[in-house]
N, C-alpha and C positions, 0 to 999 in steps of 0.2 A: 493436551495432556501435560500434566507436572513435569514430564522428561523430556521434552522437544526443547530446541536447545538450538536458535534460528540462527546461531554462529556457525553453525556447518553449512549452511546456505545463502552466506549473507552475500549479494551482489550477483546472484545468479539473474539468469533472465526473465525468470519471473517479479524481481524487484525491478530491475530495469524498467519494465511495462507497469508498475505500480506505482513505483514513483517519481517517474516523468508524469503522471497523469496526478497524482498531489500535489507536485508540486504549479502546477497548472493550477488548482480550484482553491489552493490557497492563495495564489498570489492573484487570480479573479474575486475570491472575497474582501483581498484589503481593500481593493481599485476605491470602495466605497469607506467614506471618513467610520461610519459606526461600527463600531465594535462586533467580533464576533469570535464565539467558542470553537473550537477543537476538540473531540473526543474520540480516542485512541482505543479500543476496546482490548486486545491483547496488543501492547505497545512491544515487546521484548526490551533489548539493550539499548539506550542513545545512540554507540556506534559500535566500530567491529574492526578488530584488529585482522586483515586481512595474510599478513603474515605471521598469526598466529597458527596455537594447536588445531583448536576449532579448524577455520576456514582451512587449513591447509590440508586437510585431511580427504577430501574428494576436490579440491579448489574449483569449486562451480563458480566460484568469482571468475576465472579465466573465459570462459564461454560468455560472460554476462557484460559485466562491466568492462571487465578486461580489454574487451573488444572496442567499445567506444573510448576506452582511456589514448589520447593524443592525437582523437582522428580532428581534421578542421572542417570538416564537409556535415557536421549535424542538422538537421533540420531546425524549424521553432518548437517543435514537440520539446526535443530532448537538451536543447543549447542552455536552458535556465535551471533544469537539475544539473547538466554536468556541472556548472557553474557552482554551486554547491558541492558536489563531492568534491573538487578544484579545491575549494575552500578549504574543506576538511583537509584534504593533503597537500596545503601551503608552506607546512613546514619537510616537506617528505625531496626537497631537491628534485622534482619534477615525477616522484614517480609515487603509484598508487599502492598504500599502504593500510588506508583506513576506508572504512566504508560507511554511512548514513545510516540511522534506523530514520524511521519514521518519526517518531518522538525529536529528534534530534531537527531534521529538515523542520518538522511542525515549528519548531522553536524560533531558529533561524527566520521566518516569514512572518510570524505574528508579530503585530507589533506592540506599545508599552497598552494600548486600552484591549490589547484580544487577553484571553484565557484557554491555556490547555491542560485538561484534563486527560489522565493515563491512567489504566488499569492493567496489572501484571499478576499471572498467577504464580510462576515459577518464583521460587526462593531465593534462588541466586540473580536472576535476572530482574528485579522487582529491587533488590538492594544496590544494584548496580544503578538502576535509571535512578532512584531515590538518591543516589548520590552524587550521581552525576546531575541532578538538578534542584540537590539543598539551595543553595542558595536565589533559588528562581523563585520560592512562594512569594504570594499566593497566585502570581501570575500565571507561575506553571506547578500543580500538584500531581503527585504519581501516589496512586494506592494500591494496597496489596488487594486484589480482591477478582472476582469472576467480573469481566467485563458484561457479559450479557446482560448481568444484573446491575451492576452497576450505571451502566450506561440512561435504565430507562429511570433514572433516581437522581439525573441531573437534565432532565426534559420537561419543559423546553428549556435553555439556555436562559441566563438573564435578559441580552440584548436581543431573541427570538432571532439573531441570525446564528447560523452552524453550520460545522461539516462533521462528520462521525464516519468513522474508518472504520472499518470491519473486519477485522482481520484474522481469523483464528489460526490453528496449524492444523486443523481436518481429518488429525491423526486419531481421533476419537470420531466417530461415524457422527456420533448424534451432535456435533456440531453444525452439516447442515440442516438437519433440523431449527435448531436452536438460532441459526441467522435470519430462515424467516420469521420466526415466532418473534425474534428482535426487532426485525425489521416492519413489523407490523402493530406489536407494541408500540416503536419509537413514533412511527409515524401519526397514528391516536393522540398521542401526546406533541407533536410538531410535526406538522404536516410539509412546511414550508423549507424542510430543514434538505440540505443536500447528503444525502448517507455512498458513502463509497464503500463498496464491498466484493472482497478480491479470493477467489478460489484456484485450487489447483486443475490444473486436466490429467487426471490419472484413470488407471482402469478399475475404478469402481462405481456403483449404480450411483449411489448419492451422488457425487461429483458430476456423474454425464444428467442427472437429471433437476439438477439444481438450476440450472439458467432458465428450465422452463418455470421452475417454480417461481425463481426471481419475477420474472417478465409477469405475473402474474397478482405481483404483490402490489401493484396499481396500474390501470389500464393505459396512463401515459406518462412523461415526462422522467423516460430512464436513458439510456442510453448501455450498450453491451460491447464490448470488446474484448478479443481474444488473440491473443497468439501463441502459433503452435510453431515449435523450433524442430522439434523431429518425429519419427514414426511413434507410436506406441511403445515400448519394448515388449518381447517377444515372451518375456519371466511372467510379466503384467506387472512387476514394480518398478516404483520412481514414476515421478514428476518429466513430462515431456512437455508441457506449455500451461497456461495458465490465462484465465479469465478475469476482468474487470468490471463489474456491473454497478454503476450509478444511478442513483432515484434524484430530480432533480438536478442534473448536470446545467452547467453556465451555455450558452447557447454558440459560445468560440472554441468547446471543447470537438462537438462532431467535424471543424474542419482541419483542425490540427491533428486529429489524429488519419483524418482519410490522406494526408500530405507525408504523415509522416510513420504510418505502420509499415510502409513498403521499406522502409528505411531500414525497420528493426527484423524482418523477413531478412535482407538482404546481408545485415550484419550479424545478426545472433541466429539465423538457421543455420541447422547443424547438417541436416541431409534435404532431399529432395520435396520432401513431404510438407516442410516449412513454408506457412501462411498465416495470413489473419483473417478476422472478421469484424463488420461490425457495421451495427444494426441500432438505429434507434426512434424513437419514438417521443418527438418532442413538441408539443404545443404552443 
């Protein structure tokens, strides 16, 4: 929706588990010399001032990031994004002040022959990424427009390799809808292409019944992961954990993540009930 505004959540635990695992299947697509695309479908902001209005206002960065900022004990999962947010806050005298979008990491890893493409519905957030990467065309382009649509309008990529993030805010129901119908589009038009697509775990139907529909958008070659950092709430609102679903994942993805969810259970559970899963199905 127009009004979501992913600086109030930026670096919570649900980013943590999204973007250790990008940062992963971009940096398994450079491994190879030929070029390949990026497509950001609701990208948000490049980054996020963590001691700003925004985040400071419920600071779910605190439970997220917060928590792996200064630890030395990371896995392989999560040692190559921290290294990145690291990055970002090089000028911060050791301490964590900003935080990655998506768009921003993307940028960071492609190199001079990849291209990222981004697509921003919000008004303010859409002039922000747009300006925050004027001077990146035509390497990296940001357009104002509905990702869904957008996304199947640049398929297949020029060099037929990609990854396509999927990302919405959920806050409009008929979003999951709308990521299978994308995701089923996308795939007619590039089959071969790697699509990453990240949900919340809340207490609504769409949401608890969306993994099944995923699982169901090709008979193999996904992989599923989830983590759950606390109970339900008892109101039935808010975000208690959050899902990861890939079509085409790298074949080094399934054992980094079985080495290193116990990691993110261990560090970002918040009560008892904190676990993961994960399930896949790869050829």
């Amino acid at each position: 929706m127009l009004s979501y505004r992913h600086a109030f959540h930026a670096g919570m635990h649900a980013d943590v588990l999204k973007h250790s695992v990008l940062v992963h299947l971009l940096q398994y697509l450079a491994q190879k010399d030929k070029a390949f695309w990026c497509i950001d479908t609701h990208a948000g902001a490049a980054t996020y001032a963590l001691r700003g209005e925004y985040a400071r206002k419920n600071a779910e960065f605190e439970t997220g990031i917060g928590r792996l900022w200064g630890r030395t004990d990371l896995p392989a999962l999560l040692e190559p994004y921290m290294q990145q947010v690291r990055a970002l806050n090089s000028g911060s005298g050791g301490a964590l002040h900003h935080y990655p979008g998506s768009p921003w990491l993307a940028e960071r890893l492609l190199r001079k022959q990849d291209r990222l493409r981004l697509f921003e519905l919000h008004s303010t957030e859409i002039k922000l990424l747009q300006d925050h990467f004027r001077r990146a065309a035509p390497r990296v382009i940001a357009q104002a427009g509905d990702g869904f649509v957008g996304l199947l309008s640049l398929l297949p990529p020029p060099p037929r390799r990609g990854l396509v993030l999927v990302d919405p805010s959920y806050e409009d129901k008929n979003d999951y809808r709308r990521v299978i119908a994308a995701l089923r589009g996308a795939l007619e038009r590039f089959a071969t292409g790697t699509y990453a697509v990240w949900y919340p775990q809340v207490r609504r139907l769409e949401a608890r019944e969306l993994p099944e529909k995923l699982e169901r958008v090709q008979a193999s070659g996904w992989l599923h992961v989830t983590l759950t950092v606390k109970a339900p709430p008892a109101d039935g609102l808010g975000i208690y954990g959050s899902g990861f679903f890939i079509l085409n994942p790298p074949y080094t993805l399934p054992g980094l993540l079985k080495q290193g969810m116990p990691y993110l259970v261990k560090v970002l559970g918040q009560d008892e009930t904190a676990r993961f899963s994960l399930e896949s199905r790869i050829e």
